[in-house]
N, C-alpha and C positions, 0 to 999 in steps of 0.2 A: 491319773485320777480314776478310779472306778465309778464304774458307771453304778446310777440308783438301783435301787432292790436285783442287784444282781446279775443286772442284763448284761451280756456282752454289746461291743460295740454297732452289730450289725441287726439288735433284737429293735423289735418291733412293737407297740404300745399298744397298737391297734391295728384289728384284719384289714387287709385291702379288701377293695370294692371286688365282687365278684358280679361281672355284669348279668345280668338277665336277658335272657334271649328266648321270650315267653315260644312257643309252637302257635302254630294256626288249628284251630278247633271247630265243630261246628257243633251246635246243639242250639235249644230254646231262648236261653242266657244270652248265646252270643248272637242269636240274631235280634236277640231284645238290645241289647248293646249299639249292636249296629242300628236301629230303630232312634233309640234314644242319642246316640251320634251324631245322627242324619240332620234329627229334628234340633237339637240345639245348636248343632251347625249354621244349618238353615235358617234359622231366626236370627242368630248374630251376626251373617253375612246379611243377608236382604232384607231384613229391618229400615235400617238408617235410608233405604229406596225407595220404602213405602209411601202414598203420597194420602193427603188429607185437609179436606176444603176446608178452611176456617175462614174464609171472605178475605178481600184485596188487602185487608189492613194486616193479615199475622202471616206466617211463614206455612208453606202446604205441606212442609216435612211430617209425616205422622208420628213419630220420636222424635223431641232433637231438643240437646240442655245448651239453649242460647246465651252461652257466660255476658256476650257481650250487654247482650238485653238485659241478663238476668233474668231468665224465661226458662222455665221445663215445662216443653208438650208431652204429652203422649195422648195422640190420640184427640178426643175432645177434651180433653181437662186439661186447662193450664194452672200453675204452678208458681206465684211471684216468690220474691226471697222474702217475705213476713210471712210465707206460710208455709216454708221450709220445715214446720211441723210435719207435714202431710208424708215427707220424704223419710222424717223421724220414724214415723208410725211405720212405715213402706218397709223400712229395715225391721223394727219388733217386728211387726208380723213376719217378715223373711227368718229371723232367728226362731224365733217360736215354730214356727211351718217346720224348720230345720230339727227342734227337739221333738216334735211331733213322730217323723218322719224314722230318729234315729232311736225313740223309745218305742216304737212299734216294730219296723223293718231293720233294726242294727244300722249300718252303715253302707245303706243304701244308696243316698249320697253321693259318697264316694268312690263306689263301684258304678254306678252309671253316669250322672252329671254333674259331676266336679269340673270344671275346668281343666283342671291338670289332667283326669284323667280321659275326660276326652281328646286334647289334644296329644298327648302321650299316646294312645288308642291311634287316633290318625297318623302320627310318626312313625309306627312300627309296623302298621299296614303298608305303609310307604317302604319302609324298608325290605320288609319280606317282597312284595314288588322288586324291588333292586337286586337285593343279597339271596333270596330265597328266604323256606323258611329254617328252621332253629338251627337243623343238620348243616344244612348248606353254609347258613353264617358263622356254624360254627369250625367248620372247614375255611371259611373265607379266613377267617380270624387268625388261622391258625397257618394261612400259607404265607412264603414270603410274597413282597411287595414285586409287583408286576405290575405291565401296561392295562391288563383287562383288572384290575385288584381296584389299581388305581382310579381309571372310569369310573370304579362302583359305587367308590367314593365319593366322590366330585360329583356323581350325578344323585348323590343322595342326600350328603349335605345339602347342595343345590337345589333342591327340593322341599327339605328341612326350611332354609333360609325365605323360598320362597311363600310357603306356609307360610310361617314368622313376619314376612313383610304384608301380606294377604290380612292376617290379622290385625297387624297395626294399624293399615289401610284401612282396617273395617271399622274400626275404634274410633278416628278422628272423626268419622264420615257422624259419627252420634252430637256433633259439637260444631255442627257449621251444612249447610246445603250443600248435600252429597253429590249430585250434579254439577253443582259449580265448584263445588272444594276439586272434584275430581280432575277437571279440566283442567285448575291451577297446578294440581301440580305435576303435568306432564310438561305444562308449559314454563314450569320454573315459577309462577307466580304466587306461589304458598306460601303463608306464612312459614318464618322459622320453626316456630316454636308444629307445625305442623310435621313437618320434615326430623325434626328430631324426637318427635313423638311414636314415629315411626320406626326409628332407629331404634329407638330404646325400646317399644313391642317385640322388634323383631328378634332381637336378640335376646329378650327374658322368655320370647317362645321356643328360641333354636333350644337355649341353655336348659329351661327345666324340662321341655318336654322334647325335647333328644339327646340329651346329653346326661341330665341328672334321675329325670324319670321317676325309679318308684323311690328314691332316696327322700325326693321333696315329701314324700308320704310319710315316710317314716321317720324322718327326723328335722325334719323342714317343718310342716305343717303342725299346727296346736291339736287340731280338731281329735286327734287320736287320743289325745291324752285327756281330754275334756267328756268325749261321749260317754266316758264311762257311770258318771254320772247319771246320764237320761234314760240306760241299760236297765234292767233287771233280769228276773230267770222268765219272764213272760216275753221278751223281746226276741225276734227272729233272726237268727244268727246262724252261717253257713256250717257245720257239723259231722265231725266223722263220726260215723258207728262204730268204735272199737271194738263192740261186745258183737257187731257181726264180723268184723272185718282182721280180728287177733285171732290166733296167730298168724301169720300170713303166711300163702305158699310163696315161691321165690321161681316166679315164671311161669306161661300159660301154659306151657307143655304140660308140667308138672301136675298142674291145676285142674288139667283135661284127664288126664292118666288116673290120678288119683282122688276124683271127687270124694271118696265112703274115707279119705283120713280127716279127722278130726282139727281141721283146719279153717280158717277163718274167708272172709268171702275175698279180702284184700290179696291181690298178686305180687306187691312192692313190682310194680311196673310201671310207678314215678309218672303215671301220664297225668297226675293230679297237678306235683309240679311242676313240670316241663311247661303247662297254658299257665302255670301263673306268674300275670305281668310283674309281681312285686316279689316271686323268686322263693317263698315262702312253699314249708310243709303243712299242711292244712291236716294230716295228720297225728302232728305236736300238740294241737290243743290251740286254742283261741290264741292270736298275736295280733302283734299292735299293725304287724305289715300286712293283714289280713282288708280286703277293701268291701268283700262281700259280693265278688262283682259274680260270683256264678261259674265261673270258666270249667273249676274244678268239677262242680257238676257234670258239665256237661264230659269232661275228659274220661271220667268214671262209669257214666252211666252209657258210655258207646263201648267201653270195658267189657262192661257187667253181663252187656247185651250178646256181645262176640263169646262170652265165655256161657250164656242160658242162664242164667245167676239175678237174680232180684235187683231193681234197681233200687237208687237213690242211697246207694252206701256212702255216699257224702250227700248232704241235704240241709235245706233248708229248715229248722227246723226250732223249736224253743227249748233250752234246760230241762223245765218242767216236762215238755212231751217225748224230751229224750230219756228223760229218765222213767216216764211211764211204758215207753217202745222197750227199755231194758227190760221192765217188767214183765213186758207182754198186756201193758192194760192200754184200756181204748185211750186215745188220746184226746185233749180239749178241742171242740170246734176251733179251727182258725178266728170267726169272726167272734167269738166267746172272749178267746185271748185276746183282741185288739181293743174290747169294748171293756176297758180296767180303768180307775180311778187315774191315773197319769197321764193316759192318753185321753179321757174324757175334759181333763184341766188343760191340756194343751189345748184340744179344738177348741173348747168354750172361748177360750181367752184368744184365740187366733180371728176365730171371728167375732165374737163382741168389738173385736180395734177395728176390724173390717170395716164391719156394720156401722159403726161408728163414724170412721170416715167418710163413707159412702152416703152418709145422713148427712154430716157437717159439708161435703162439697156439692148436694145436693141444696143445702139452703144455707150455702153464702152468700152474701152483697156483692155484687159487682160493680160498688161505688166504695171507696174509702178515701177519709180525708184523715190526715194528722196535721198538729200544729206545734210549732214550738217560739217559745215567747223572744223574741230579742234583749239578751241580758246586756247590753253593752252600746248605748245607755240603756237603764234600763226602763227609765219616763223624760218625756222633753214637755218642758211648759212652752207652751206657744202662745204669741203673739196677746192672746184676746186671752187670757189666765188658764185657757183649758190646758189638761195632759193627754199627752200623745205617747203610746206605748203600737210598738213595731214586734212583730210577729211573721213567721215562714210558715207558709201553707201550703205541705202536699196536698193535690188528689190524687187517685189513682182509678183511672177507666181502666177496669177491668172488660172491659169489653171489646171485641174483636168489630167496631164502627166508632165511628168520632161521635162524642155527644156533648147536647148544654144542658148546664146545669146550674145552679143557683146558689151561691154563697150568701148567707146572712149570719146575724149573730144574736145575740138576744142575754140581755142583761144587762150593756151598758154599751153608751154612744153610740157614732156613727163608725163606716168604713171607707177608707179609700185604696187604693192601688199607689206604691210607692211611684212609680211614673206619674199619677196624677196630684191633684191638689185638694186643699178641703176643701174649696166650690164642691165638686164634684161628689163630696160624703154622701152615702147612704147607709139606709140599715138594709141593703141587700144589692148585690152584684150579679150580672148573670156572665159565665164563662164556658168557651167554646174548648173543649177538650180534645184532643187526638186519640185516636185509637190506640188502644192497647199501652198507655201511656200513662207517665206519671207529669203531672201538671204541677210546677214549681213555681207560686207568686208571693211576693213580699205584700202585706198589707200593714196601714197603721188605724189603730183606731181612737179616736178623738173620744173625751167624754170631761164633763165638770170637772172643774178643781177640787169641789164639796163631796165628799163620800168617805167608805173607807180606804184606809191605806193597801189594804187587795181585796178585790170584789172579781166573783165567778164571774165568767164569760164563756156562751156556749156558741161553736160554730156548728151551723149546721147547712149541709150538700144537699141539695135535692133535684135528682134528676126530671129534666122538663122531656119526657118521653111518657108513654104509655106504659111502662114499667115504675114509674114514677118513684124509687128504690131514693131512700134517705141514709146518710152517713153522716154520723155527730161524733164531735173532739170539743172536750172541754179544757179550758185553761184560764188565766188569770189576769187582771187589769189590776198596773199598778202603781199608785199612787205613792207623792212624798211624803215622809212623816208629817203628823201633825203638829204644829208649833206651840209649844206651852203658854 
């Protein structure tokens, strides 16, 4: 059987991965890199240890998404699950913040804190550690398998994994008391489901960011194929100067000897790609594996410098100012360019939700009551002709101390507590609430046989403190049909 369009047996559909083996670099960029590494690092390890007094009754963790409670702190502000709007909003603004970011600065993102590419970034740091840097690993690569080869291996994976479990470790610690989570599980006392949470970190860390790397960027990840949208020719995007850098000489020697030929500022001395993590010619023109992170910069303009030569022959730069630098005409202020009709709708709208929030959890209730009717029966004639209709009544103390507070109702009949009896009916209850707690009581309320077939009923909460904060649920009382 012949093979499809012609291939022979041993052809190939698609290139093999040629791995990237970025160089160690030093310039502006990467010690901005390294800054911004440090610092996202930083917060995602020692966060979840931060502590924060909210009084005896809530948890001091200053983060921490309590499933079991159904609680997110951060900080002062807590969080129930009927205002899992808040969390809504928390992501638009993070998506917005993100189109803001990448129609101003390109894919900026990307290039310093991404996830991936941070850890990615600390993997290869790690490895040049172990292996050396590009030359060295790539001689490692290339020699057979030995005792010292071996080592290099095993003490790098091992490193890799340990990372990966580091991480995972750091993860659970946001969803339980880091202190005491920590203890459990040296001592085997963890939950499962914590232990495998960790396993499965570990491992989505070793694999993308040591093993798959800038692939996850390039063909893993959406965001490439999306930003192009939020782009235009006013956005800042990392840029070769071909109109300084065509023709190129081909080596410094060359370059030094004969400055007066008619050559371009470029050496083709590849130090552009050799620092970059995603393997790419940044000379080609704009690509999808391009993350913006600067390295190149920096590889060229330590070039530029060793050869007496103008910097920033690769630069940061926008369409429009590259196409006026080809010119030779002055270029647009930076802050000119950022302050354009796109990026102005981004901020607007980033912080209007802000603000917005920040008003709304600023003058919330930290009393709510709900109620919901008992459909099933859904009225009981009792005894002396009245109707009796049964109802479920959350409150919710929001507040980090126990408090009382006062149930009544107002439209129709009396109340009582299904534990109690009609003796004991009133049109108003007083109940002792626990802190931070949702208070779950059954009531029935009695009222005439005479009336309509549904008549409103309003419950209304009202705390007996010096805040004196009221919460009203309205609902319905309901009567049998009436007899013709």
């Amino acid at each position: 059987m012949n093979a499809p369009l012609g291939l022979g047996p041993g052809s190939r559909l698609f290139e093999a991965r040629r791995k990237v083996l970025p160089k160690a670099v030093e310039g502006p960029f990467r010690r901005f890199k390294w800054l911004v590494m440090a610092a996202t690092l930083l917060v995602y390890y020692v966060t979840p240890w931060l502590r924060w007094d909210r009084g005896p009754y809530a948890p001091d963790q200053a983060v921490l998404v309590d499933l079991a409670n159904r609680r997110f702190y951060f900080f002062s502000i807590e969080i129930w699950p009927h205002e899992f709007y808040y969390v809504a909003g928390l992501l638009v603004m993070a998506a917005i913040g993100l189109f803001l970011v990448t129609s101003a600065v390109g894919r900026a993102w990307c290039g310093y804190a991404c996830p991936q590419t941070v850890w990615t970034d600390l993997f290869q740091h790690v490895e040049r550690m172990i292996d050396g840097d590009r030359n060295a690993q790539i001689r490692l690569a290339a020699a057979p398998m030995s005792v010292a080869k071996a080592g290099r291996r095993v003490a790098k994976h091992g490193a890799w994994l340990l990372i990966g479990a580091l991480t995972g470790g750091a993860w659970i610690f946001y969803f339980a008391d880091a202190p005491t989570l920590a203890r459990n599980l040296f001592t085997g006392d963890a939950p499962w489901i914590a232990y495998s949470t960790i396993f499965t970190l570990t491992a989505t860390t070793y694999v993308l960011g040591g093993l798959l790397r800038e692939q996850v960027c390039q063909f893993m990840c959406p965001w490439p194929r999306i930003q192009a949208a939020m782009m235009d020719e006013r956005s800042l995007t990392i840029t070769y100067k071909f109109w300084r850098g065509e023709p190129r000489t081909h080596g410094v020697k060359r370059a030094k000897d004969a400055p007066a030929l008619p050559t371009g500022d470029c050496i083709d001395c590849d130090a552009c790609v050799a620092v970059c993590p995603t393997g790419i010619d940044i000379r080609q023109g704009p690509q999808i594996g391009c993350i913006t992170c600067g390295l190149c910069i920096d590889a060229c303009d330590s070039v530029m410098t060793k050869l007496g030569r103008a910097p920033k022959l690769i630069a940061y730069t926008t369409e429009l100012d590259a196409q006026a630098e080809q010119r030779g005409d002055a270029s647009v202020p930076a802050l000119r360019r950022l302050l354009r009709a796109r990026t102005l709708v981004y901020f607007a709208a980033w912080c209007a939700i802000g603000l917005f929030m920040l008003a709304t959890l600023d003058g919330r209730s930290r009393l709510d009551v709900s109620v919901l009717q008992t459909r099933n029966p859904l009225w009981v004639r009792l005894s002396d002709g009245s109707i009796r209709n049964g109802y479920q009544i959350k409150i919710r103390n929001l507040e980090a101390r126990p408090r009382t507070v006062e149930l009544s109702i107002d439209g129709v009949g009396v109340l009582w507590r299904e534990e109690g009896d009609r003796t004991s009916a009133t049109r108003s209850v007083r109940l002792t609430l626990e802190a931070d707690k949702v208070a779950k009581t059954r009531f029935f309320i009695a009222a005439p046989a005479a009336g309509p077939q549904r008549q409103d009923v309003r419950f209304t909460v009202r705390a007996l403190d010096p805040a004196g904060e009221t919460a009203v649920a309205a609902s319905h009382f309901e009567r049998p049909e009436a007899q013709p």
